[in-house]
N, CA, C and O atoms as a CHARMM CRD file, in Angstrom:
* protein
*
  248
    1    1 UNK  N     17.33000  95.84700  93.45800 PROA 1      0.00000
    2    1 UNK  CA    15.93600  96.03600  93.85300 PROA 1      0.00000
    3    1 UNK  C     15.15400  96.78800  92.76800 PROA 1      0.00000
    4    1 UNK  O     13.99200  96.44100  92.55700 PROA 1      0.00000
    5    2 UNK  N     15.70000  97.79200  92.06300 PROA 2      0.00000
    6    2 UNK  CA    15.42100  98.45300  91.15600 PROA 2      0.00000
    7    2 UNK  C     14.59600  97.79600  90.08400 PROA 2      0.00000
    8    2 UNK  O     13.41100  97.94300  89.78600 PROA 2      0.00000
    9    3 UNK  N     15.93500  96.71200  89.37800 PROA 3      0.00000
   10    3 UNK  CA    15.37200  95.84200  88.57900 PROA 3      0.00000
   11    3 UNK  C     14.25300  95.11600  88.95400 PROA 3      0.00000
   12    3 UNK  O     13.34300  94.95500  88.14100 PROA 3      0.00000
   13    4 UNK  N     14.19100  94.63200  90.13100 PROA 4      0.00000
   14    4 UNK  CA    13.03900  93.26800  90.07300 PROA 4      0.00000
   15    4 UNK  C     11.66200  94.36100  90.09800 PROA 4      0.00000
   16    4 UNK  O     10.73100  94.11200  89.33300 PROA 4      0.00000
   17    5 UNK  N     11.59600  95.47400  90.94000 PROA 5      0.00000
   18    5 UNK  CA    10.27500  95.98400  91.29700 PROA 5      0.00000
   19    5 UNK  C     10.08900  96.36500  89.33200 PROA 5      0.00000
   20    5 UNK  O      8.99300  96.08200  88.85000 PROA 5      0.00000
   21    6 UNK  N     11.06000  96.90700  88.48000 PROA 6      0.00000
   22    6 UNK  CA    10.70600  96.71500  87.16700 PROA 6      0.00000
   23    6 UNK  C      9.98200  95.93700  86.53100 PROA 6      0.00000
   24    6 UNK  O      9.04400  96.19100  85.77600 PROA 6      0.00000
   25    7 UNK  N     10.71900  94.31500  87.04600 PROA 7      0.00000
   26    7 UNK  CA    10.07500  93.21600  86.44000 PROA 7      0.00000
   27    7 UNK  C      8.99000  93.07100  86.31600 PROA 7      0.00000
   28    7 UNK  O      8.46000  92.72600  85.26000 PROA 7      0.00000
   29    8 UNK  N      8.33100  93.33400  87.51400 PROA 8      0.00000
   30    8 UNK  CA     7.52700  93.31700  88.39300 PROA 8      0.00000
   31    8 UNK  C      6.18300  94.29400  87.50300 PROA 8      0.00000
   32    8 UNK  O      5.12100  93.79700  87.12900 PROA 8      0.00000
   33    9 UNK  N      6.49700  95.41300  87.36200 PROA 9      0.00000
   34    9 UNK  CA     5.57400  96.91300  86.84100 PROA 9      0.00000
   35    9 UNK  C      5.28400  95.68500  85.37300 PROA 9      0.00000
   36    9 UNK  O      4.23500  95.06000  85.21500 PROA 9      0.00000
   37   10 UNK  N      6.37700  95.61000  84.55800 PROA 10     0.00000
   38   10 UNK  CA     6.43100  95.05800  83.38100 PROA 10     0.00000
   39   10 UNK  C      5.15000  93.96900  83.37300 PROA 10     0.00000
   40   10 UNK  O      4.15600  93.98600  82.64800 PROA 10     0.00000
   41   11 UNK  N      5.42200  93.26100  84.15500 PROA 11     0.00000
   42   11 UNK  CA     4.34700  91.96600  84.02500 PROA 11     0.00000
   43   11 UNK  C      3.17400  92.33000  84.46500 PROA 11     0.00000
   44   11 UNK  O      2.24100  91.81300  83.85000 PROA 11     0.00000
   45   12 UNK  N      2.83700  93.17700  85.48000 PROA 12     0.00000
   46   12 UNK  CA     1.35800  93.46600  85.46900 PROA 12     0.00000
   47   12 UNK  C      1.05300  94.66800  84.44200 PROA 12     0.00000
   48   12 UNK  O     -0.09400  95.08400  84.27700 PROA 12     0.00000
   49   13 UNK  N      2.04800  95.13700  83.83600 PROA 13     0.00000
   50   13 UNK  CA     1.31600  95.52200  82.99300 PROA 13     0.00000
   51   13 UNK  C      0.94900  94.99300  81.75800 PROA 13     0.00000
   52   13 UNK  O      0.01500  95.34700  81.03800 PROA 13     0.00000
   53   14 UNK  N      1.82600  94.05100  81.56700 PROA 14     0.00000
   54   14 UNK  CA     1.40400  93.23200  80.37300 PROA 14     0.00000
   55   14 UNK  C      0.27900  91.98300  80.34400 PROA 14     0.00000
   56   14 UNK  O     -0.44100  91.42500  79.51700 PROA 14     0.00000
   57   15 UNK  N      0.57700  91.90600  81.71600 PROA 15     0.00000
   58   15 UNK  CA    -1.12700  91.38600  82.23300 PROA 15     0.00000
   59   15 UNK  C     -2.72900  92.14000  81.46900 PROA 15     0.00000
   60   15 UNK  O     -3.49700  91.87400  80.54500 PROA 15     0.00000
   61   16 UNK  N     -2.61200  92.95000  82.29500 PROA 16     0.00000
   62   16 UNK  CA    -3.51400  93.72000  82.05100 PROA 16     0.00000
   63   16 UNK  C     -3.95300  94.59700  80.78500 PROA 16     0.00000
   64   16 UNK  O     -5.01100  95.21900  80.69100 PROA 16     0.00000
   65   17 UNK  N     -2.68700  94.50600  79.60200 PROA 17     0.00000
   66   17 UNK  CA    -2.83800  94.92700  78.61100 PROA 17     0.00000
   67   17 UNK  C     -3.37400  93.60400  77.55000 PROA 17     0.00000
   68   17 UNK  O     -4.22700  93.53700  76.66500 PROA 17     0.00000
   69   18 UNK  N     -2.65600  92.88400  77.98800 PROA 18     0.00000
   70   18 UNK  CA    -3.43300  91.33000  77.40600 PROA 18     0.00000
   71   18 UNK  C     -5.04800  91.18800  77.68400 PROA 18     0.00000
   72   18 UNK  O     -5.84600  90.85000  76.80900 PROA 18     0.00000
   73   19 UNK  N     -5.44800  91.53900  79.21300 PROA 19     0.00000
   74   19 UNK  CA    -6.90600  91.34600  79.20700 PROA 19     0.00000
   75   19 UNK  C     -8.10200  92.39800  78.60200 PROA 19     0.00000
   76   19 UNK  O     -9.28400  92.38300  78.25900 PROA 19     0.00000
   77   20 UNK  N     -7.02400  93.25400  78.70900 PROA 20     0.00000
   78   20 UNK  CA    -8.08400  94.40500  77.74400 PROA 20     0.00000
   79   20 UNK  C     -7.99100  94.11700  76.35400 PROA 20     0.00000
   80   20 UNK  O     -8.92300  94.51200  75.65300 PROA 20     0.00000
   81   21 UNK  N     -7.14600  93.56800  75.87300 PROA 21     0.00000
   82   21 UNK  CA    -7.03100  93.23700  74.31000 PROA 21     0.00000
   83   21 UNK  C     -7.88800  92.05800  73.99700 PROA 21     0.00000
   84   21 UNK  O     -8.41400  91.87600  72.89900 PROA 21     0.00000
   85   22 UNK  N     -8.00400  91.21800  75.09200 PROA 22     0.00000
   86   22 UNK  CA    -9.30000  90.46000  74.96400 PROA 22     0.00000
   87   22 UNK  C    -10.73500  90.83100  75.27100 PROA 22     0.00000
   88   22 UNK  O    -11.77200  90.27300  74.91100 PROA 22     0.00000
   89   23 UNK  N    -10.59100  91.67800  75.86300 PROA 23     0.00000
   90   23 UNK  CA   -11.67400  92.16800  76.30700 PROA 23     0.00000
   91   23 UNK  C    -12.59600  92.71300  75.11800 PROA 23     0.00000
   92   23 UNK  O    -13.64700  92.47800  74.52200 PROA 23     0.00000
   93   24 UNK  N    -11.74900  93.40500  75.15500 PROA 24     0.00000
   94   24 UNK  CA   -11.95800  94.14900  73.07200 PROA 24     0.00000
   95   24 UNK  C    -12.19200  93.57100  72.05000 PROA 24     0.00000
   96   24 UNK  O    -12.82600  93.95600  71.06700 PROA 24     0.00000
   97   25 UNK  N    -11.56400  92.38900  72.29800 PROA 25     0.00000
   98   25 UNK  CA   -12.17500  91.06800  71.35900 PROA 25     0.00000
   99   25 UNK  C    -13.27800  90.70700  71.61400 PROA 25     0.00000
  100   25 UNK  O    -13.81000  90.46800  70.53000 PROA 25     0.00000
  101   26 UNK  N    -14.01800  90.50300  72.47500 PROA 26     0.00000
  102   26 UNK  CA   -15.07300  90.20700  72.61800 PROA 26     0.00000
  103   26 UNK  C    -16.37400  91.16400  72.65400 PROA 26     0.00000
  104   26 UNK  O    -17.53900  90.89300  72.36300 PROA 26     0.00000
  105   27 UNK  N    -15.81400  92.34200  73.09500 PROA 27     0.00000
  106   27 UNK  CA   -16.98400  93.50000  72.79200 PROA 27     0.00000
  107   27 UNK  C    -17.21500  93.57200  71.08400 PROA 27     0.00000
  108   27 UNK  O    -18.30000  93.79200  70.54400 PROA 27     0.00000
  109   28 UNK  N    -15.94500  93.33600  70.40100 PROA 28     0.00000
  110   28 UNK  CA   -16.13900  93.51700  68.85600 PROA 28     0.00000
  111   28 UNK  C    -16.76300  93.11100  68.17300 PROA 28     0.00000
  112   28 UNK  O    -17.30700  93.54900  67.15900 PROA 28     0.00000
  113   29 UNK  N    -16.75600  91.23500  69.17800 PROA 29     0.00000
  114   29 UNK  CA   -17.28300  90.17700  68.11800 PROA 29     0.00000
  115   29 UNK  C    -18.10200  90.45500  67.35800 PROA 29     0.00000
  116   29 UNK  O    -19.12700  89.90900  67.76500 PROA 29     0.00000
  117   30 UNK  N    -18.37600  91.17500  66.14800 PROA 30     0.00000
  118   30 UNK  CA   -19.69300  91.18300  65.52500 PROA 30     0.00000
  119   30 UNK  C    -20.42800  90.12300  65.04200 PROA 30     0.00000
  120   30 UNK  O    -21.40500  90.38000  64.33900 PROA 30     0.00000
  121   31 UNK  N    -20.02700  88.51300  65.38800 PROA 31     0.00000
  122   31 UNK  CA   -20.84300  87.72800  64.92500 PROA 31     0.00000
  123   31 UNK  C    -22.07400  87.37300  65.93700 PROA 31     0.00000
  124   31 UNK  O    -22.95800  86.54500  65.72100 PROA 31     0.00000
  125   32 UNK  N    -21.88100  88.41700  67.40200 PROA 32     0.00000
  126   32 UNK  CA   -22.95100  88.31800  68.24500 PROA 32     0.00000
  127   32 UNK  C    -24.02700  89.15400  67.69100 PROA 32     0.00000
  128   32 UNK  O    -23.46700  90.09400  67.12700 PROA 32     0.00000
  129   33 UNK  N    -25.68800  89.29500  67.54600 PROA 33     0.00000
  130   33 UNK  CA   -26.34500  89.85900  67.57900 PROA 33     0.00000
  131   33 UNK  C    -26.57500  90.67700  68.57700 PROA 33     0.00000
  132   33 UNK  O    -26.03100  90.38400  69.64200 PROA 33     0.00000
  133   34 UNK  N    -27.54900  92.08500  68.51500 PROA 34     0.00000
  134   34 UNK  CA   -27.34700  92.41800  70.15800 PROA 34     0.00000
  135   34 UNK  C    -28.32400  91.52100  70.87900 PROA 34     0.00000
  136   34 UNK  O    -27.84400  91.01700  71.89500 PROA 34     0.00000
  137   35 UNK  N    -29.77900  91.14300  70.56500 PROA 35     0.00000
  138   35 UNK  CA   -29.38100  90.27500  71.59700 PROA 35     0.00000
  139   35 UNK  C    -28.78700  89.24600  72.34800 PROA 35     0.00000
  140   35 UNK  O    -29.35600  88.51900  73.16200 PROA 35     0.00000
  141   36 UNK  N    -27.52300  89.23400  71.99600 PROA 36     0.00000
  142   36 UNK  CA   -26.25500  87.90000  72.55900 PROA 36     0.00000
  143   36 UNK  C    -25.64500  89.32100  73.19800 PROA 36     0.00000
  144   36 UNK  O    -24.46200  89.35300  73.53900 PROA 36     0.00000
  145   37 UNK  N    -26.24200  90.13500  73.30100 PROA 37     0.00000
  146   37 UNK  CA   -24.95200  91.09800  74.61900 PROA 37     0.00000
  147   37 UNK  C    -24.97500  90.65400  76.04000 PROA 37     0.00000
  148   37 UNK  O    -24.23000  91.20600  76.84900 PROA 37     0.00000
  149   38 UNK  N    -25.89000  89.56100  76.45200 PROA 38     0.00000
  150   38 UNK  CA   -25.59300  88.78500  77.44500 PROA 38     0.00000
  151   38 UNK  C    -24.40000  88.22800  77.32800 PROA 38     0.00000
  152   38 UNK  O    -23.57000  88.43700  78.21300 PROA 38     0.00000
  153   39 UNK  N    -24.08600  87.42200  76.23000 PROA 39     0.00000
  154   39 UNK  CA   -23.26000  86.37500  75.95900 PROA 39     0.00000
  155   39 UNK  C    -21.69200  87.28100  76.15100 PROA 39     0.00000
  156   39 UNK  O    -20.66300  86.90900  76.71600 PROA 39     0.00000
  157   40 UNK  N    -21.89900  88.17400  75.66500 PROA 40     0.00000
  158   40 UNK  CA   -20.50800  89.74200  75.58000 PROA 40     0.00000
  159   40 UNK  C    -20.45400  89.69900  77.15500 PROA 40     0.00000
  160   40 UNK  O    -19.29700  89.49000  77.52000 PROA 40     0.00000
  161   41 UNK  N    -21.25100  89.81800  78.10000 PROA 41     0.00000
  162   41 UNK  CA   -21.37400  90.05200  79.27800 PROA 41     0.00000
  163   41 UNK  C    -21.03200  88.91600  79.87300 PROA 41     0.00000
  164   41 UNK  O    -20.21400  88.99200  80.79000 PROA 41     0.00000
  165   42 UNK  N    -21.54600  87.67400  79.51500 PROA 42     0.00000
  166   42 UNK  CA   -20.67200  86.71400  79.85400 PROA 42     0.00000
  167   42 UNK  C    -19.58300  86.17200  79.38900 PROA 42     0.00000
  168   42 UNK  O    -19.19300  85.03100  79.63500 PROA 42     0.00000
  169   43 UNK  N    -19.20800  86.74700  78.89700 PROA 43     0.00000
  170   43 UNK  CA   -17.57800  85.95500  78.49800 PROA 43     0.00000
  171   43 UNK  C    -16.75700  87.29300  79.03200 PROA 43     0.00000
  172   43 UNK  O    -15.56100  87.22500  79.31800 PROA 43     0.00000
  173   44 UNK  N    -17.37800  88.28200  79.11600 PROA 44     0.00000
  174   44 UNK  CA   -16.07800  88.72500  79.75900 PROA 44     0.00000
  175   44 UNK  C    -16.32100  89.13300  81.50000 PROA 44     0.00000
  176   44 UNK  O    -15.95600  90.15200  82.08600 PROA 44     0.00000
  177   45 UNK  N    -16.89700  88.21000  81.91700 PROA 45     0.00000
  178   45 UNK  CA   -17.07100  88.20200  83.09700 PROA 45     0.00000
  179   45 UNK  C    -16.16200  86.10700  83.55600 PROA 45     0.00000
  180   45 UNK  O    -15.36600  85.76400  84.43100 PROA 45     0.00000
  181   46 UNK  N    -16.83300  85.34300  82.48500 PROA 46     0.00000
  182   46 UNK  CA   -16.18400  84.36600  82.13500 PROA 46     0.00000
  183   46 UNK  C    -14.16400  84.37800  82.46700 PROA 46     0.00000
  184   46 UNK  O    -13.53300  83.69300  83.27300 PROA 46     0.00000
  185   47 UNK  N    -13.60000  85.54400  81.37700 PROA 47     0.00000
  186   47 UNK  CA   -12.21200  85.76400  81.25400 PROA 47     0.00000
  187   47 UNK  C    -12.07700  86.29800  83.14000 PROA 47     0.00000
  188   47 UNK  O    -11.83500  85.47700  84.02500 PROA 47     0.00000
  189   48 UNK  N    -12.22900  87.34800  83.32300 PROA 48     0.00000
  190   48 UNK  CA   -11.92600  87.48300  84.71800 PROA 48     0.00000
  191   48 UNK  C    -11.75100  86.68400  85.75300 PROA 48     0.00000
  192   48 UNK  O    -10.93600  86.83800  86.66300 PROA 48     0.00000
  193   49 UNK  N    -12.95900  85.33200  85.53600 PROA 49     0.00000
  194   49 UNK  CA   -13.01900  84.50300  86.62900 PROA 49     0.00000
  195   49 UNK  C    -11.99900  83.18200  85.94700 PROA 49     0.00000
  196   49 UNK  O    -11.91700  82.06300  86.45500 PROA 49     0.00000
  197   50 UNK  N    -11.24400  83.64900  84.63900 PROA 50     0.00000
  198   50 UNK  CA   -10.19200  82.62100  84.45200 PROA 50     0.00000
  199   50 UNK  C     -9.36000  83.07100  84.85500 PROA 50     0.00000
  200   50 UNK  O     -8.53700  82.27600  85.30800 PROA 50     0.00000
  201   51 UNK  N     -9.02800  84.50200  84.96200 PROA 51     0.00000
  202   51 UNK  CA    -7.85100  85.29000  85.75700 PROA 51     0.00000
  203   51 UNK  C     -7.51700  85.16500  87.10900 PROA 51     0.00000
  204   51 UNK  O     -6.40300  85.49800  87.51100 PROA 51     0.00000
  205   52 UNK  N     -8.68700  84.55500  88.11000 PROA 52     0.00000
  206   52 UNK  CA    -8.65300  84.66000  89.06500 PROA 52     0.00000
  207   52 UNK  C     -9.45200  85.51600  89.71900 PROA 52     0.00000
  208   52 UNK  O     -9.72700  85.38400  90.91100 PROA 52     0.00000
  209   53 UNK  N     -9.91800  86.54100  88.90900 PROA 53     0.00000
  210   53 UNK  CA   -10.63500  87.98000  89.78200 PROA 53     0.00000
  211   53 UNK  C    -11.89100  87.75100  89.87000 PROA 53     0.00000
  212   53 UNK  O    -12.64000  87.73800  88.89400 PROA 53     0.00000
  213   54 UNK  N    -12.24600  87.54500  91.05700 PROA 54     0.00000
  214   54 UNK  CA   -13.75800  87.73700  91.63800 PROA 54     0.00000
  215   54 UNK  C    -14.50200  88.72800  90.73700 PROA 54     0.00000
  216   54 UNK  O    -14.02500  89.84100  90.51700 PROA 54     0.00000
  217   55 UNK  N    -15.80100  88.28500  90.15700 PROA 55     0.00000
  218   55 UNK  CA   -16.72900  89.03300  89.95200 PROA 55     0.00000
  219   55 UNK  C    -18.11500  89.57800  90.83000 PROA 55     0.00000
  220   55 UNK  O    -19.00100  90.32800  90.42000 PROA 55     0.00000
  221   56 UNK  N    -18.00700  89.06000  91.91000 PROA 56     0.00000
  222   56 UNK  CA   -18.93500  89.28800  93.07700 PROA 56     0.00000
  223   56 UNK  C    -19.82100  88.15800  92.81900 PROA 56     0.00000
  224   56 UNK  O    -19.71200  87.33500  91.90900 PROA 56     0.00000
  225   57 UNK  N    -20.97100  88.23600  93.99500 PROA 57     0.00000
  226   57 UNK  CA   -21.66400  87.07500  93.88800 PROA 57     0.00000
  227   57 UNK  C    -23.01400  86.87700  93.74700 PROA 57     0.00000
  228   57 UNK  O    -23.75200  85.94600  94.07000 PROA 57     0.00000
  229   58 UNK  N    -23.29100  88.48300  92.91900 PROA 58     0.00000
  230   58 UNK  CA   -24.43100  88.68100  92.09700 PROA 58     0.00000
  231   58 UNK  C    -24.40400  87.84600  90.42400 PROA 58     0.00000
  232   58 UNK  O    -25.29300  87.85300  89.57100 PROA 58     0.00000
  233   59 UNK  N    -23.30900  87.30600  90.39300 PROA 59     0.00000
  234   59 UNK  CA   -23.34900  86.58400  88.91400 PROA 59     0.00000
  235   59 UNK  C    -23.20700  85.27500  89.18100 PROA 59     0.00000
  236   59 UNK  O    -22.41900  84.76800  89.97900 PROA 59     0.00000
  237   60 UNK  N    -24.25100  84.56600  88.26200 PROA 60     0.00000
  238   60 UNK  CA   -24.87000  83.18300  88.58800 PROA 60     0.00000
  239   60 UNK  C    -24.74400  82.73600  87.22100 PROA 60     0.00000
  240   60 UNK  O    -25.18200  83.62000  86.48500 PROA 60     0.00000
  241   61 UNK  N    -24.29000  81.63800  86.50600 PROA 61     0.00000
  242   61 UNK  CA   -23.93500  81.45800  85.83800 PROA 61     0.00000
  243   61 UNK  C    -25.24800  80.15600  85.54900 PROA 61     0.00000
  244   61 UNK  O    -25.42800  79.66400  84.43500 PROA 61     0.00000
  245   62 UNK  N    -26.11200  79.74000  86.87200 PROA 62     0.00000
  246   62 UNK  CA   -26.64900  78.20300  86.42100 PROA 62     0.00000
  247   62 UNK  C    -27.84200  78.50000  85.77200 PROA 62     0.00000
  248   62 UNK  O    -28.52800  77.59400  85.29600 PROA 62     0.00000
């Protein structure tokens, strides 16, 4: 039991260390101007909703 709840810690954390490392990628991009900090705002609202995680349903994408 030990092991699996390990497995377990391991993968969400490497989850979540993966999405912040993208995340970071995209705050960095310096080929956005600021005004494309929408675009920063959408893509990493974009990545979440590829993750699966609800961003609420104040974000409208049309």
């Amino acid at each position: 039991m030990q092991n699996e709840q390990e497995f377990y810690r391991c993968l969400v954390s490497d989850a979540a260390g993966r999405t912040l490392k993208k995340i970071l990628e995209i705050i960095r991009d310096d080929t956005l101007s600021d005004e494309s900090c929408f675009h920063k705002i959408e893509a990493i609202i974009s990545l979440y909703e590829e993750l699966g995680i609800s961003t609420g349903s104040r974000h409208d994408f049309g």
